[in-house]
C-alpha positions as CSV (number, residue, x, y, z in Angstrom):
1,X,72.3,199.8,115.7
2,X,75.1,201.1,113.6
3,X,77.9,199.2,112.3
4,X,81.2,201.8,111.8
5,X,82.6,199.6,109.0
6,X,85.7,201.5,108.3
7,X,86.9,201.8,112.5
8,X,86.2,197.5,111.7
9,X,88.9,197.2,108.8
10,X,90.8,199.1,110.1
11,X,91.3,197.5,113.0
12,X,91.5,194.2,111.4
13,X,94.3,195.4,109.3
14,X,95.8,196.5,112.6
15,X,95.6,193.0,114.3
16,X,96.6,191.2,110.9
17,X,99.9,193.3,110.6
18,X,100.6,193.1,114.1
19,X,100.1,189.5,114.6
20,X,101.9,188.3,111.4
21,X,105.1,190.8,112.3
22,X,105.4,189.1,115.6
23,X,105.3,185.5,113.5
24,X,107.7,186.5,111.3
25,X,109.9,188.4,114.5
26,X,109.7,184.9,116.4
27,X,110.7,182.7,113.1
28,X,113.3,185.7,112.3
29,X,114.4,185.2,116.2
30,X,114.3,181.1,116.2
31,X,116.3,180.9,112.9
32,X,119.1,183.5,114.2
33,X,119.3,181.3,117.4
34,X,119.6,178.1,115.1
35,X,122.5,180.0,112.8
36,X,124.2,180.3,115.8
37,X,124.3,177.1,117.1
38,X,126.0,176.3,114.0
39,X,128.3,178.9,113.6
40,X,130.0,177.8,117.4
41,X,130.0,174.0,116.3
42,X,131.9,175.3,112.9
43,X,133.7,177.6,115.3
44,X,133.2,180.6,113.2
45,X,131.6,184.2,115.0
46,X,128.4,184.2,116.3
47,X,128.0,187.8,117.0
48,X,125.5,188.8,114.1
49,X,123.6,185.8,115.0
50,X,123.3,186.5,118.5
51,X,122.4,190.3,118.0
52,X,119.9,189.3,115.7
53,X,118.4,186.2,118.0
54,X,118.2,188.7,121.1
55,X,116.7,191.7,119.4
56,X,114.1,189.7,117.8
57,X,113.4,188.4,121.3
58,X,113.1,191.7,123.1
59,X,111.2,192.9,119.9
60,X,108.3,190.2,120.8
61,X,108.3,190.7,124.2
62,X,108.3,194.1,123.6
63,X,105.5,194.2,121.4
64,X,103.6,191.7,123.4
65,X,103.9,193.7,127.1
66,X,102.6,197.0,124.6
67,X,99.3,194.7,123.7
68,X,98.4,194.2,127.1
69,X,99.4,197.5,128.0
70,X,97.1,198.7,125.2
71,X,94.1,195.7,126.8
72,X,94.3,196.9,130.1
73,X,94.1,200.5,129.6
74,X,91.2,200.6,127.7
């Protein structure tokens, strides 16, 4: 039995990138969302805030349908 150590890393590095990007999307998402909720109590614009919290939402859901896509095909 032979181990292909290089198609192992690599695909470790794969899931390590892909899992920490959609951390850091979700906490990018979570703290645009919270930014907005207190830009409408200070009644300032909530635009940027709201771009950002939406994209970062469709970004995760985005990357998380592509994984299962990726899963099921296989």
């Amino acid at each position: 039995m032979h181990i292909n150590w290089n198609g192992l890393g690599e695909v470790l590095v794969v899931a390590l990138t892909a899992g920490v990007g959609l951390v850091v999307l979700a906490a990018l998402g979570i703290n645009a969302f919270d930014y907005r909720t207190r830009a409408l109590d200070r009644g300032t614009s909530t635009v940027v805030a709201t771009a950002t919290s939406a994209l970062c939402a469709v970004a995760c859901v985005a990357l998380i349908g592509y994984g299962i896509y990726l899963t099921v095909n296989k």
